[in-house]
C-alpha positions as CSV (number, residue, x, y, z in Angstrom):
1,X,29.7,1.8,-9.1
2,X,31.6,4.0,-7.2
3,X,34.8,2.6,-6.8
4,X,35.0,1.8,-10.6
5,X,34.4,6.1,-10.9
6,X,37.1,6.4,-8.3
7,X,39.5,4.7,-10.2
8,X,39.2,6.5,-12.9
9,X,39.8,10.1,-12.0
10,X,41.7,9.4,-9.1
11,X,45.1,9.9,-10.7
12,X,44.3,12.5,-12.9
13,X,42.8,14.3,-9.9
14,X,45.5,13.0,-7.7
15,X,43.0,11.9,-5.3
16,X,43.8,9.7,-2.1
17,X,40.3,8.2,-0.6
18,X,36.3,8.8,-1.1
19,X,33.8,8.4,1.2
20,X,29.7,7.6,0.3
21,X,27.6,7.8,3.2
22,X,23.9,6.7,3.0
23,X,21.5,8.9,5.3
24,X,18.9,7.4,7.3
25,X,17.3,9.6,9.9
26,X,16.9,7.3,12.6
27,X,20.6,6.1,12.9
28,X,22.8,9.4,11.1
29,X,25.2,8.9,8.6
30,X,26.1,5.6,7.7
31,X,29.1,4.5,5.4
32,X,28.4,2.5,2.4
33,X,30.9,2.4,0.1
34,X,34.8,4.2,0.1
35,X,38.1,3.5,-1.2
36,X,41.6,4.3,-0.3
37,X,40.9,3.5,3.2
38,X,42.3,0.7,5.9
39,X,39.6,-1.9,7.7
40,X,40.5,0.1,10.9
41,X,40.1,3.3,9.1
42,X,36.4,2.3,7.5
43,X,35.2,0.9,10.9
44,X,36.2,4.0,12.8
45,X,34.3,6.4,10.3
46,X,31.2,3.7,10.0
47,X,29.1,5.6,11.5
48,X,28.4,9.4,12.1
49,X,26.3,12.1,13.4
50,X,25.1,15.2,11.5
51,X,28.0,17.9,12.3
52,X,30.4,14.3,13.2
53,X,33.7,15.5,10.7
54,X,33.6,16.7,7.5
55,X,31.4,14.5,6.2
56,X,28.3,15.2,9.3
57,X,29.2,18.7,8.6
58,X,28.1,18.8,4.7
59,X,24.9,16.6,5.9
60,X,24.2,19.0,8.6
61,X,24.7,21.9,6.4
62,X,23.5,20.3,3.1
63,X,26.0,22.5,1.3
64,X,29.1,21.5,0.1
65,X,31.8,21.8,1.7
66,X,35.9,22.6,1.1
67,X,39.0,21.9,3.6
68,X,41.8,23.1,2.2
69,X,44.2,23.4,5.1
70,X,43.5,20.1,7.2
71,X,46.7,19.5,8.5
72,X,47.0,22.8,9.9
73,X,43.9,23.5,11.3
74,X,42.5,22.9,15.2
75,X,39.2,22.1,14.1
76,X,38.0,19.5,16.1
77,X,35.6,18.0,13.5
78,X,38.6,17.2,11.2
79,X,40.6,15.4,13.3
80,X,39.7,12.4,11.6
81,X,40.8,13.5,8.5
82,X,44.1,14.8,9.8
83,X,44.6,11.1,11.8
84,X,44.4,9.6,7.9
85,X,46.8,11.9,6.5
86,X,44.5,14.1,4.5
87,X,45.8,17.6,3.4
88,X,42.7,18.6,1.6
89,X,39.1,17.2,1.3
90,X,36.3,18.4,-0.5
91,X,32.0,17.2,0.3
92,X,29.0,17.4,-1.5
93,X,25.7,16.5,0.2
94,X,23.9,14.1,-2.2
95,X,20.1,15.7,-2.7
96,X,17.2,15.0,-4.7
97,X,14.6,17.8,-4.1
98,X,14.9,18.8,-0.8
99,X,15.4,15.2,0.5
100,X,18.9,14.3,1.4
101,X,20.6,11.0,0.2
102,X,23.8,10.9,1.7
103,X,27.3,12.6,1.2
104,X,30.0,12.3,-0.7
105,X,33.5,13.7,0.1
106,X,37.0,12.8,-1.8
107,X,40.3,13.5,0.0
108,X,43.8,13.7,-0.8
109,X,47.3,13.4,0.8
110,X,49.6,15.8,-1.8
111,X,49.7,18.9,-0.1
112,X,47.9,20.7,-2.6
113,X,44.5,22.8,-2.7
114,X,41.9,21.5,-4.7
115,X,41.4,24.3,-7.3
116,X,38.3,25.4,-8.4
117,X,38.0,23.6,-11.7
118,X,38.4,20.2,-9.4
119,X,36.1,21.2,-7.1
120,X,32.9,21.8,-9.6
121,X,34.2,18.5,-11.5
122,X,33.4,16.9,-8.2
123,X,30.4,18.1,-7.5
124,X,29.1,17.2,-11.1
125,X,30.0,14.2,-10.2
126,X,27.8,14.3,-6.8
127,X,25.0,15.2,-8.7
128,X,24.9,12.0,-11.0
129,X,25.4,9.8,-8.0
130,X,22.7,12.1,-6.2
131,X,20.7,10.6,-9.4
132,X,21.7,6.9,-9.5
133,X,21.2,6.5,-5.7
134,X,17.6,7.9,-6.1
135,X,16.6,5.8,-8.7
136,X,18.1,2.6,-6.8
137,X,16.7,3.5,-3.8
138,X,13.4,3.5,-5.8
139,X,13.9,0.5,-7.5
140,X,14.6,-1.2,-4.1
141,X,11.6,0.1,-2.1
142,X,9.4,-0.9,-5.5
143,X,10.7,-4.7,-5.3
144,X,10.1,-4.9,-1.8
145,X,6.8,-3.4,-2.1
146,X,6.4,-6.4,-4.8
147,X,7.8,-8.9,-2.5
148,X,5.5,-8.1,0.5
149,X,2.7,-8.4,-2.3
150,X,3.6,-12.0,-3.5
151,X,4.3,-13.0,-0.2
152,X,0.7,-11.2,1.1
153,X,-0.8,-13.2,-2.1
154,X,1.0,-16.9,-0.9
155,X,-0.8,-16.1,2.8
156,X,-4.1,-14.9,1.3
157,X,-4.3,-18.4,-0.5
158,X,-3.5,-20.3,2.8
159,X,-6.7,-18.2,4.1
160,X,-8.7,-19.4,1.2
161,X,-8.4,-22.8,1.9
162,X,-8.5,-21.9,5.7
163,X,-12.0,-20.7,4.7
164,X,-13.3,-23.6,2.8
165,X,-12.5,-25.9,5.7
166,X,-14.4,-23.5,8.4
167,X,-17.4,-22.9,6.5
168,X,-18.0,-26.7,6.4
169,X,-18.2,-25.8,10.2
170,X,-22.1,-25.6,11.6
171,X,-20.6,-22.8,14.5
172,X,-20.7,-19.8,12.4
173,X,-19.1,-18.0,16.2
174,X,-16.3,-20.4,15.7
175,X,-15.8,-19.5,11.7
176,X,-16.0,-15.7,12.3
177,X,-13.8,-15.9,15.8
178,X,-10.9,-18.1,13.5
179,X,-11.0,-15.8,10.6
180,X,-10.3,-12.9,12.5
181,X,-7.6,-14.1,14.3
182,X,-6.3,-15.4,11.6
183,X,-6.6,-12.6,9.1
184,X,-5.2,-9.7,11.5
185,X,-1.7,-10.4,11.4
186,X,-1.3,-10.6,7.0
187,X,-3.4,-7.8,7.1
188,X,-1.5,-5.2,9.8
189,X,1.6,-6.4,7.9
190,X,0.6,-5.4,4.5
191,X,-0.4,-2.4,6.0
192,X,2.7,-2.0,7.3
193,X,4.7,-3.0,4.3
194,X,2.8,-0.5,2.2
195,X,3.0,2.3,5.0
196,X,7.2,1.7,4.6
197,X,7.0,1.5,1.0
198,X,5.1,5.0,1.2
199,X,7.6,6.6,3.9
200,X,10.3,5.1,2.2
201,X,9.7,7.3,-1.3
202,X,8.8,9.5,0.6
203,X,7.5,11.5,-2.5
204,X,10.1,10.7,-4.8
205,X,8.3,7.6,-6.8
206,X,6.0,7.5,-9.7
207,X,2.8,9.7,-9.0
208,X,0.7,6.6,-9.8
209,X,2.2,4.2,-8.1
210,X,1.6,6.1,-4.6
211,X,-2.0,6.6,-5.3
212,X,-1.7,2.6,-6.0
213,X,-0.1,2.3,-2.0
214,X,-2.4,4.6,-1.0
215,X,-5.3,2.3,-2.4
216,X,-4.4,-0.7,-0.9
217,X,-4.2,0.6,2.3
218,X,-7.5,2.0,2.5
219,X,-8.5,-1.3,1.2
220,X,-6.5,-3.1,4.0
221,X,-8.0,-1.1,6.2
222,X,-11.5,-1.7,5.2
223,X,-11.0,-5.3,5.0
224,X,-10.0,-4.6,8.9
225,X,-13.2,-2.8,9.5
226,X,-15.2,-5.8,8.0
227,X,-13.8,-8.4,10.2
228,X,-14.3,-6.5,13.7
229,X,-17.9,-5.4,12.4
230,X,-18.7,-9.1,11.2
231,X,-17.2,-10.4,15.1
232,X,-19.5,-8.0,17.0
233,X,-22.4,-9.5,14.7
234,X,-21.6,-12.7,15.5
235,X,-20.8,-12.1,19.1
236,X,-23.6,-9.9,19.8
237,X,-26.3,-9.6,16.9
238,X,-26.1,-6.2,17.4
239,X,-25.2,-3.6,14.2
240,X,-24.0,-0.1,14.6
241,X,-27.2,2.3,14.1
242,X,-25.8,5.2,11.7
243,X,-26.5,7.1,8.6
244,X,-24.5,5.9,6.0
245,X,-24.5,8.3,2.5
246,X,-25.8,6.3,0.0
247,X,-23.4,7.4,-3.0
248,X,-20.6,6.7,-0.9
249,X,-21.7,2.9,-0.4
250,X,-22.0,2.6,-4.0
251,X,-18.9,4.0,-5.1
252,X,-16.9,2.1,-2.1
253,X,-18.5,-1.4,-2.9
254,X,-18.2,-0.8,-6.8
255,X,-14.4,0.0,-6.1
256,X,-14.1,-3.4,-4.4
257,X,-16.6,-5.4,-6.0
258,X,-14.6,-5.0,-9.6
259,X,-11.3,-4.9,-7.7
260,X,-10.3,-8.0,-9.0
261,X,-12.8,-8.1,-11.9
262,X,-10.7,-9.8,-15.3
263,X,-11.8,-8.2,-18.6
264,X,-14.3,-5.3,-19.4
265,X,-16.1,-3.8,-16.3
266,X,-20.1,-4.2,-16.6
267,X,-21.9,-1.0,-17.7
268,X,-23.6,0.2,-15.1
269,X,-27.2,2.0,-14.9
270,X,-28.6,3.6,-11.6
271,X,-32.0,3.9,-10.9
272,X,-32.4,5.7,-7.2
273,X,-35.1,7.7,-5.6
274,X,-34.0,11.1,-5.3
275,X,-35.2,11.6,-2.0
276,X,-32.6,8.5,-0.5
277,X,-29.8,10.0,0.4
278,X,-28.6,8.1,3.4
279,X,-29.0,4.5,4.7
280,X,-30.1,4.1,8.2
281,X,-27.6,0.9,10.2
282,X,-23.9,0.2,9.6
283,X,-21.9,1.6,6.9
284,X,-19.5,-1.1,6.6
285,X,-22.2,-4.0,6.7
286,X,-24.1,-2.7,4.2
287,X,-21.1,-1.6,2.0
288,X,-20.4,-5.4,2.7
289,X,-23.5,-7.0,1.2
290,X,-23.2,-4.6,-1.8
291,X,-20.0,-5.9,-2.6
292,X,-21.3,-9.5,-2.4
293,X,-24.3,-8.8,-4.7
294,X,-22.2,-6.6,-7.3
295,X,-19.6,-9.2,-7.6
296,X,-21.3,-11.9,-8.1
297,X,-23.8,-10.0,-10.5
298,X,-20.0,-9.1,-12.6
299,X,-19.0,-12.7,-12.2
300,X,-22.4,-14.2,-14.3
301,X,-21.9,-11.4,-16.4
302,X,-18.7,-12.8,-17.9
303,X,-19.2,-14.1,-21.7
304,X,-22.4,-12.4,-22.2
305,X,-22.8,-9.6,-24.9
306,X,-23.1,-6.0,-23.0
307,X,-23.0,-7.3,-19.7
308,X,-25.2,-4.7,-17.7
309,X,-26.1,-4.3,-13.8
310,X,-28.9,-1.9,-12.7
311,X,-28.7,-1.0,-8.7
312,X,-32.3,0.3,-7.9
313,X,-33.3,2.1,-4.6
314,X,-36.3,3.2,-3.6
315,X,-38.9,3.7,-0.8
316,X,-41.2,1.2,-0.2
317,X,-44.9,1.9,0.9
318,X,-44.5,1.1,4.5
319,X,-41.4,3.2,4.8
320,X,-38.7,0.9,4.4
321,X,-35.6,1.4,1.7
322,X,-35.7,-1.3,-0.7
323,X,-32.2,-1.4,-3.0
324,X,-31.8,-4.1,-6.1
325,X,-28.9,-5.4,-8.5
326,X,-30.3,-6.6,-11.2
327,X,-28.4,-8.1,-14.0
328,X,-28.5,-9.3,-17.9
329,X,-26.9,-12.7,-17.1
330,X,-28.6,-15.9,-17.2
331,X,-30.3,-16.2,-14.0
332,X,-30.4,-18.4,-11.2
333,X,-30.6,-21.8,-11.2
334,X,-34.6,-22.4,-10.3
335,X,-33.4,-25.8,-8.6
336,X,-31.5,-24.3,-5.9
337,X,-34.0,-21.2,-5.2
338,X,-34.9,-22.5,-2.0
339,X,-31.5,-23.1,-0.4
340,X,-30.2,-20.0,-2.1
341,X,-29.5,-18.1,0.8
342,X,-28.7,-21.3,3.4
343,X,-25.0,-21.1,4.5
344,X,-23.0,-23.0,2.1
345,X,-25.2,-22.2,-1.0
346,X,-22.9,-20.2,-3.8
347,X,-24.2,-18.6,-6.9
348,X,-20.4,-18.7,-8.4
349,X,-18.8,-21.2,-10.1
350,X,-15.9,-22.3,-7.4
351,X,-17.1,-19.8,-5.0
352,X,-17.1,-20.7,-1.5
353,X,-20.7,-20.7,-0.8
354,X,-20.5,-17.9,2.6
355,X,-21.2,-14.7,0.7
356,X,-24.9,-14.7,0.4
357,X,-25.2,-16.2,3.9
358,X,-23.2,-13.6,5.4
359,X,-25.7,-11.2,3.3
360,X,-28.9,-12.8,4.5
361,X,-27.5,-12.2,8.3
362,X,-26.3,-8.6,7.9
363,X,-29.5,-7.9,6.3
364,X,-31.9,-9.7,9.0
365,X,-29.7,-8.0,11.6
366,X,-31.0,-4.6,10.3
367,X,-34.5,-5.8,10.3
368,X,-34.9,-6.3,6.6
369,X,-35.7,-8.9,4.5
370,X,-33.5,-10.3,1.3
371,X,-35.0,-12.1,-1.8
372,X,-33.5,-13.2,-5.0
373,X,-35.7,-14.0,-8.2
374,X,-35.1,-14.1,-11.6
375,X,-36.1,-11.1,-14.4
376,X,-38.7,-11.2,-17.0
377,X,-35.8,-10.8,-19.3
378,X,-33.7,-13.7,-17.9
379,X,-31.7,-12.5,-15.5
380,X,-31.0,-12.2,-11.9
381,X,-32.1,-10.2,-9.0
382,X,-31.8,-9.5,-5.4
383,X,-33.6,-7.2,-3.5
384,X,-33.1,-6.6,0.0
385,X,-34.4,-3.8,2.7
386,X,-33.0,-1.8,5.2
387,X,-35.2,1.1,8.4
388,X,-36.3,4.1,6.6
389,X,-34.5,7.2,7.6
């Protein structure tokens, strides 16, 4: 791009070389594109330091900058340009908001002062590049963003089948133990891929694709939280004693219950006791076997007419919290009630058959019970119950 711009003002202008440094603030100023230059001339400016020559000086400063005596001044920092053979050089620190880009800086050999005209013609042209590189620089961190999706997406499939092989397993300590050593490292690298993505806009991208980022890194690290807190059940039997709000389990496991939903989300109808505001055991679990019940409530829901799930909660006569998800769907199979919640039971088509187990064992490690049943009207329900505050 640039040296196509060069070429084209660089007689008029009588213009000798260009230099386009990219900034990165970890390693300085780094050159990435110039013209007019030798091999041994680009490799000895490759790399500068803010204040380094001309060019450091402008990033330093982030002002522009004009030399119009080079060869006669004693200015250490323009040595360079007086080893080259430059007379006169002009830099304009490329910015976008307060952020800075790079610099770019055009010399010449004639010995004649660029004049003021030439000088804000130059920096005009600084402020398009300023442009362009932003919205390449964008473009780039979007597409690798994309990349470390798809490439999140290939390993998330490998885990699925990984999955369906251990939960043929009868050692549910060897299932959970695999899993999470096998799902930390795709998950601390998507986190990290999205915490680059983040830094590397650094503010400058679309408004709702950083609150997208931001999302699926709380989600990440969530799914984080649910593998250590399902390994300590496993390992131990033991669940984190806690008040967890109640609306905030809701909203959290509605969130990732219809994450992945395809279509129209379910209408939704919440019937709670007014005097539950908080769940006694662990946040995470119970947000956990929410999730499980809400999703596959939203998956029999799909194909029927106003598709509707209730979530009840209430206080049960002995002091216990009792919380439902009821749905309009067409029920459970009354063949399979009694092995409903055994380990590899599934009440989704193609599902993998570990969610309502994992519910059943959550549950039972807070001392409650869980029970499914079908409605008067025809369709499903599970109930389950957690300590009383």
């Amino acid at each position: 791009m640039l040296n196509a711009l060069f070429e084209s003002v660089r007689v008029k202008l009588n213009l000798s070389v260009y230099f386009c440094y990219r900034y990165d603030g970890r390693n300085g100023l780094i050159l990435e594109e110039h013209g007019g230059l030798t091999p041994t001339q680009s490799g000895a400016a490759s790399h500068l330091a803010l204040g380094q020559g001309p060019c450091g000086l402008v990033a330093a400063d982030r002002a522009p900058h004009v030399f119009n005596r080079v060869r006669g001044s004693k200015d250490a920092r323009l040595a360079y340009a007086r080893a080259i053979g430059l007379a006169a050089y002009v830099g304009t620190p490329l910015m976008q908001g307060d952020t800075l880009l790079g610099t770019l800086g055009f010399g010449r050999k004639a010995t004649m002062p660029f004049s003021r005209a030439e000088v804000q013609f130059l920096r005009a042209i600084c402020s398009f590049v300023a442009i362009a590189k932003n919205r390449l620089r964008t473009e780039l961190t979007l597409w690798e963003t994309t990349c470390a999706r798809d490439a999140l997406a290939v390993e998330q499939t490998r885990l699925v089948d990984r999955i369906a092989t251990l939960s043929r397993l009868s050692d549910t300590s060897a299932v959970a133990s695999t899993l999470a050593h096998e799902m930390t490292q795709p998950l601390t690298a998507a986190a990290n891929y999205i915490a680059s993505a983040e830094m590397a806009l650094g503010g400058l991208g679309d408004a709702d694709i950083l609150r997208r980022l931001v999302q699926a890194r709380t989600q990440i690290t969530r799914s984080a939280q649910i593998i250590a807190k399902a390994r300590q059940l496993v390992e131990t039997g033991t669940v984190a004693n806690e008040h967890a709000n109640l609306c905030e389990v809701l909203s959290d496991s509605l969130e990732l219950a219809l994450a992945d939903h395809d279509g129209a989300a379910p209408a939704m109808i919440y019937d709670i006791d007014p005097s539950v505001t908080a769940l006694v055991g662990d946040g995470v679990q119970i947000t956990q076997v929410m999730t499980n019940l809400l999703r596959n409530a939203a998956t029999a829901l799909r194909g029927v007419a106003s598709p509707t799930i209730t979530v009840s909660c209430r206080r049960t006569q002995d002091g216990t919290v009792e919380i439902g998800v009821i749905d309009n769907g067409p029920g459970f199979d009354p063949e399979a009630d009694s092995a409903r919640f055994h380990q590899r039971a599934t009440s989704t088509t193609g599902g993998l058959g570990i969610g309502l187990s994992v519910c059943r064992s959550i549950v039972a490690a807070h001392h409650g019970t869980i029970r499914a049943e079908n409605t008067a009207q025809g369709g499903a329900a599970v109930y389950f119950t957690l300590p009383g505050q």
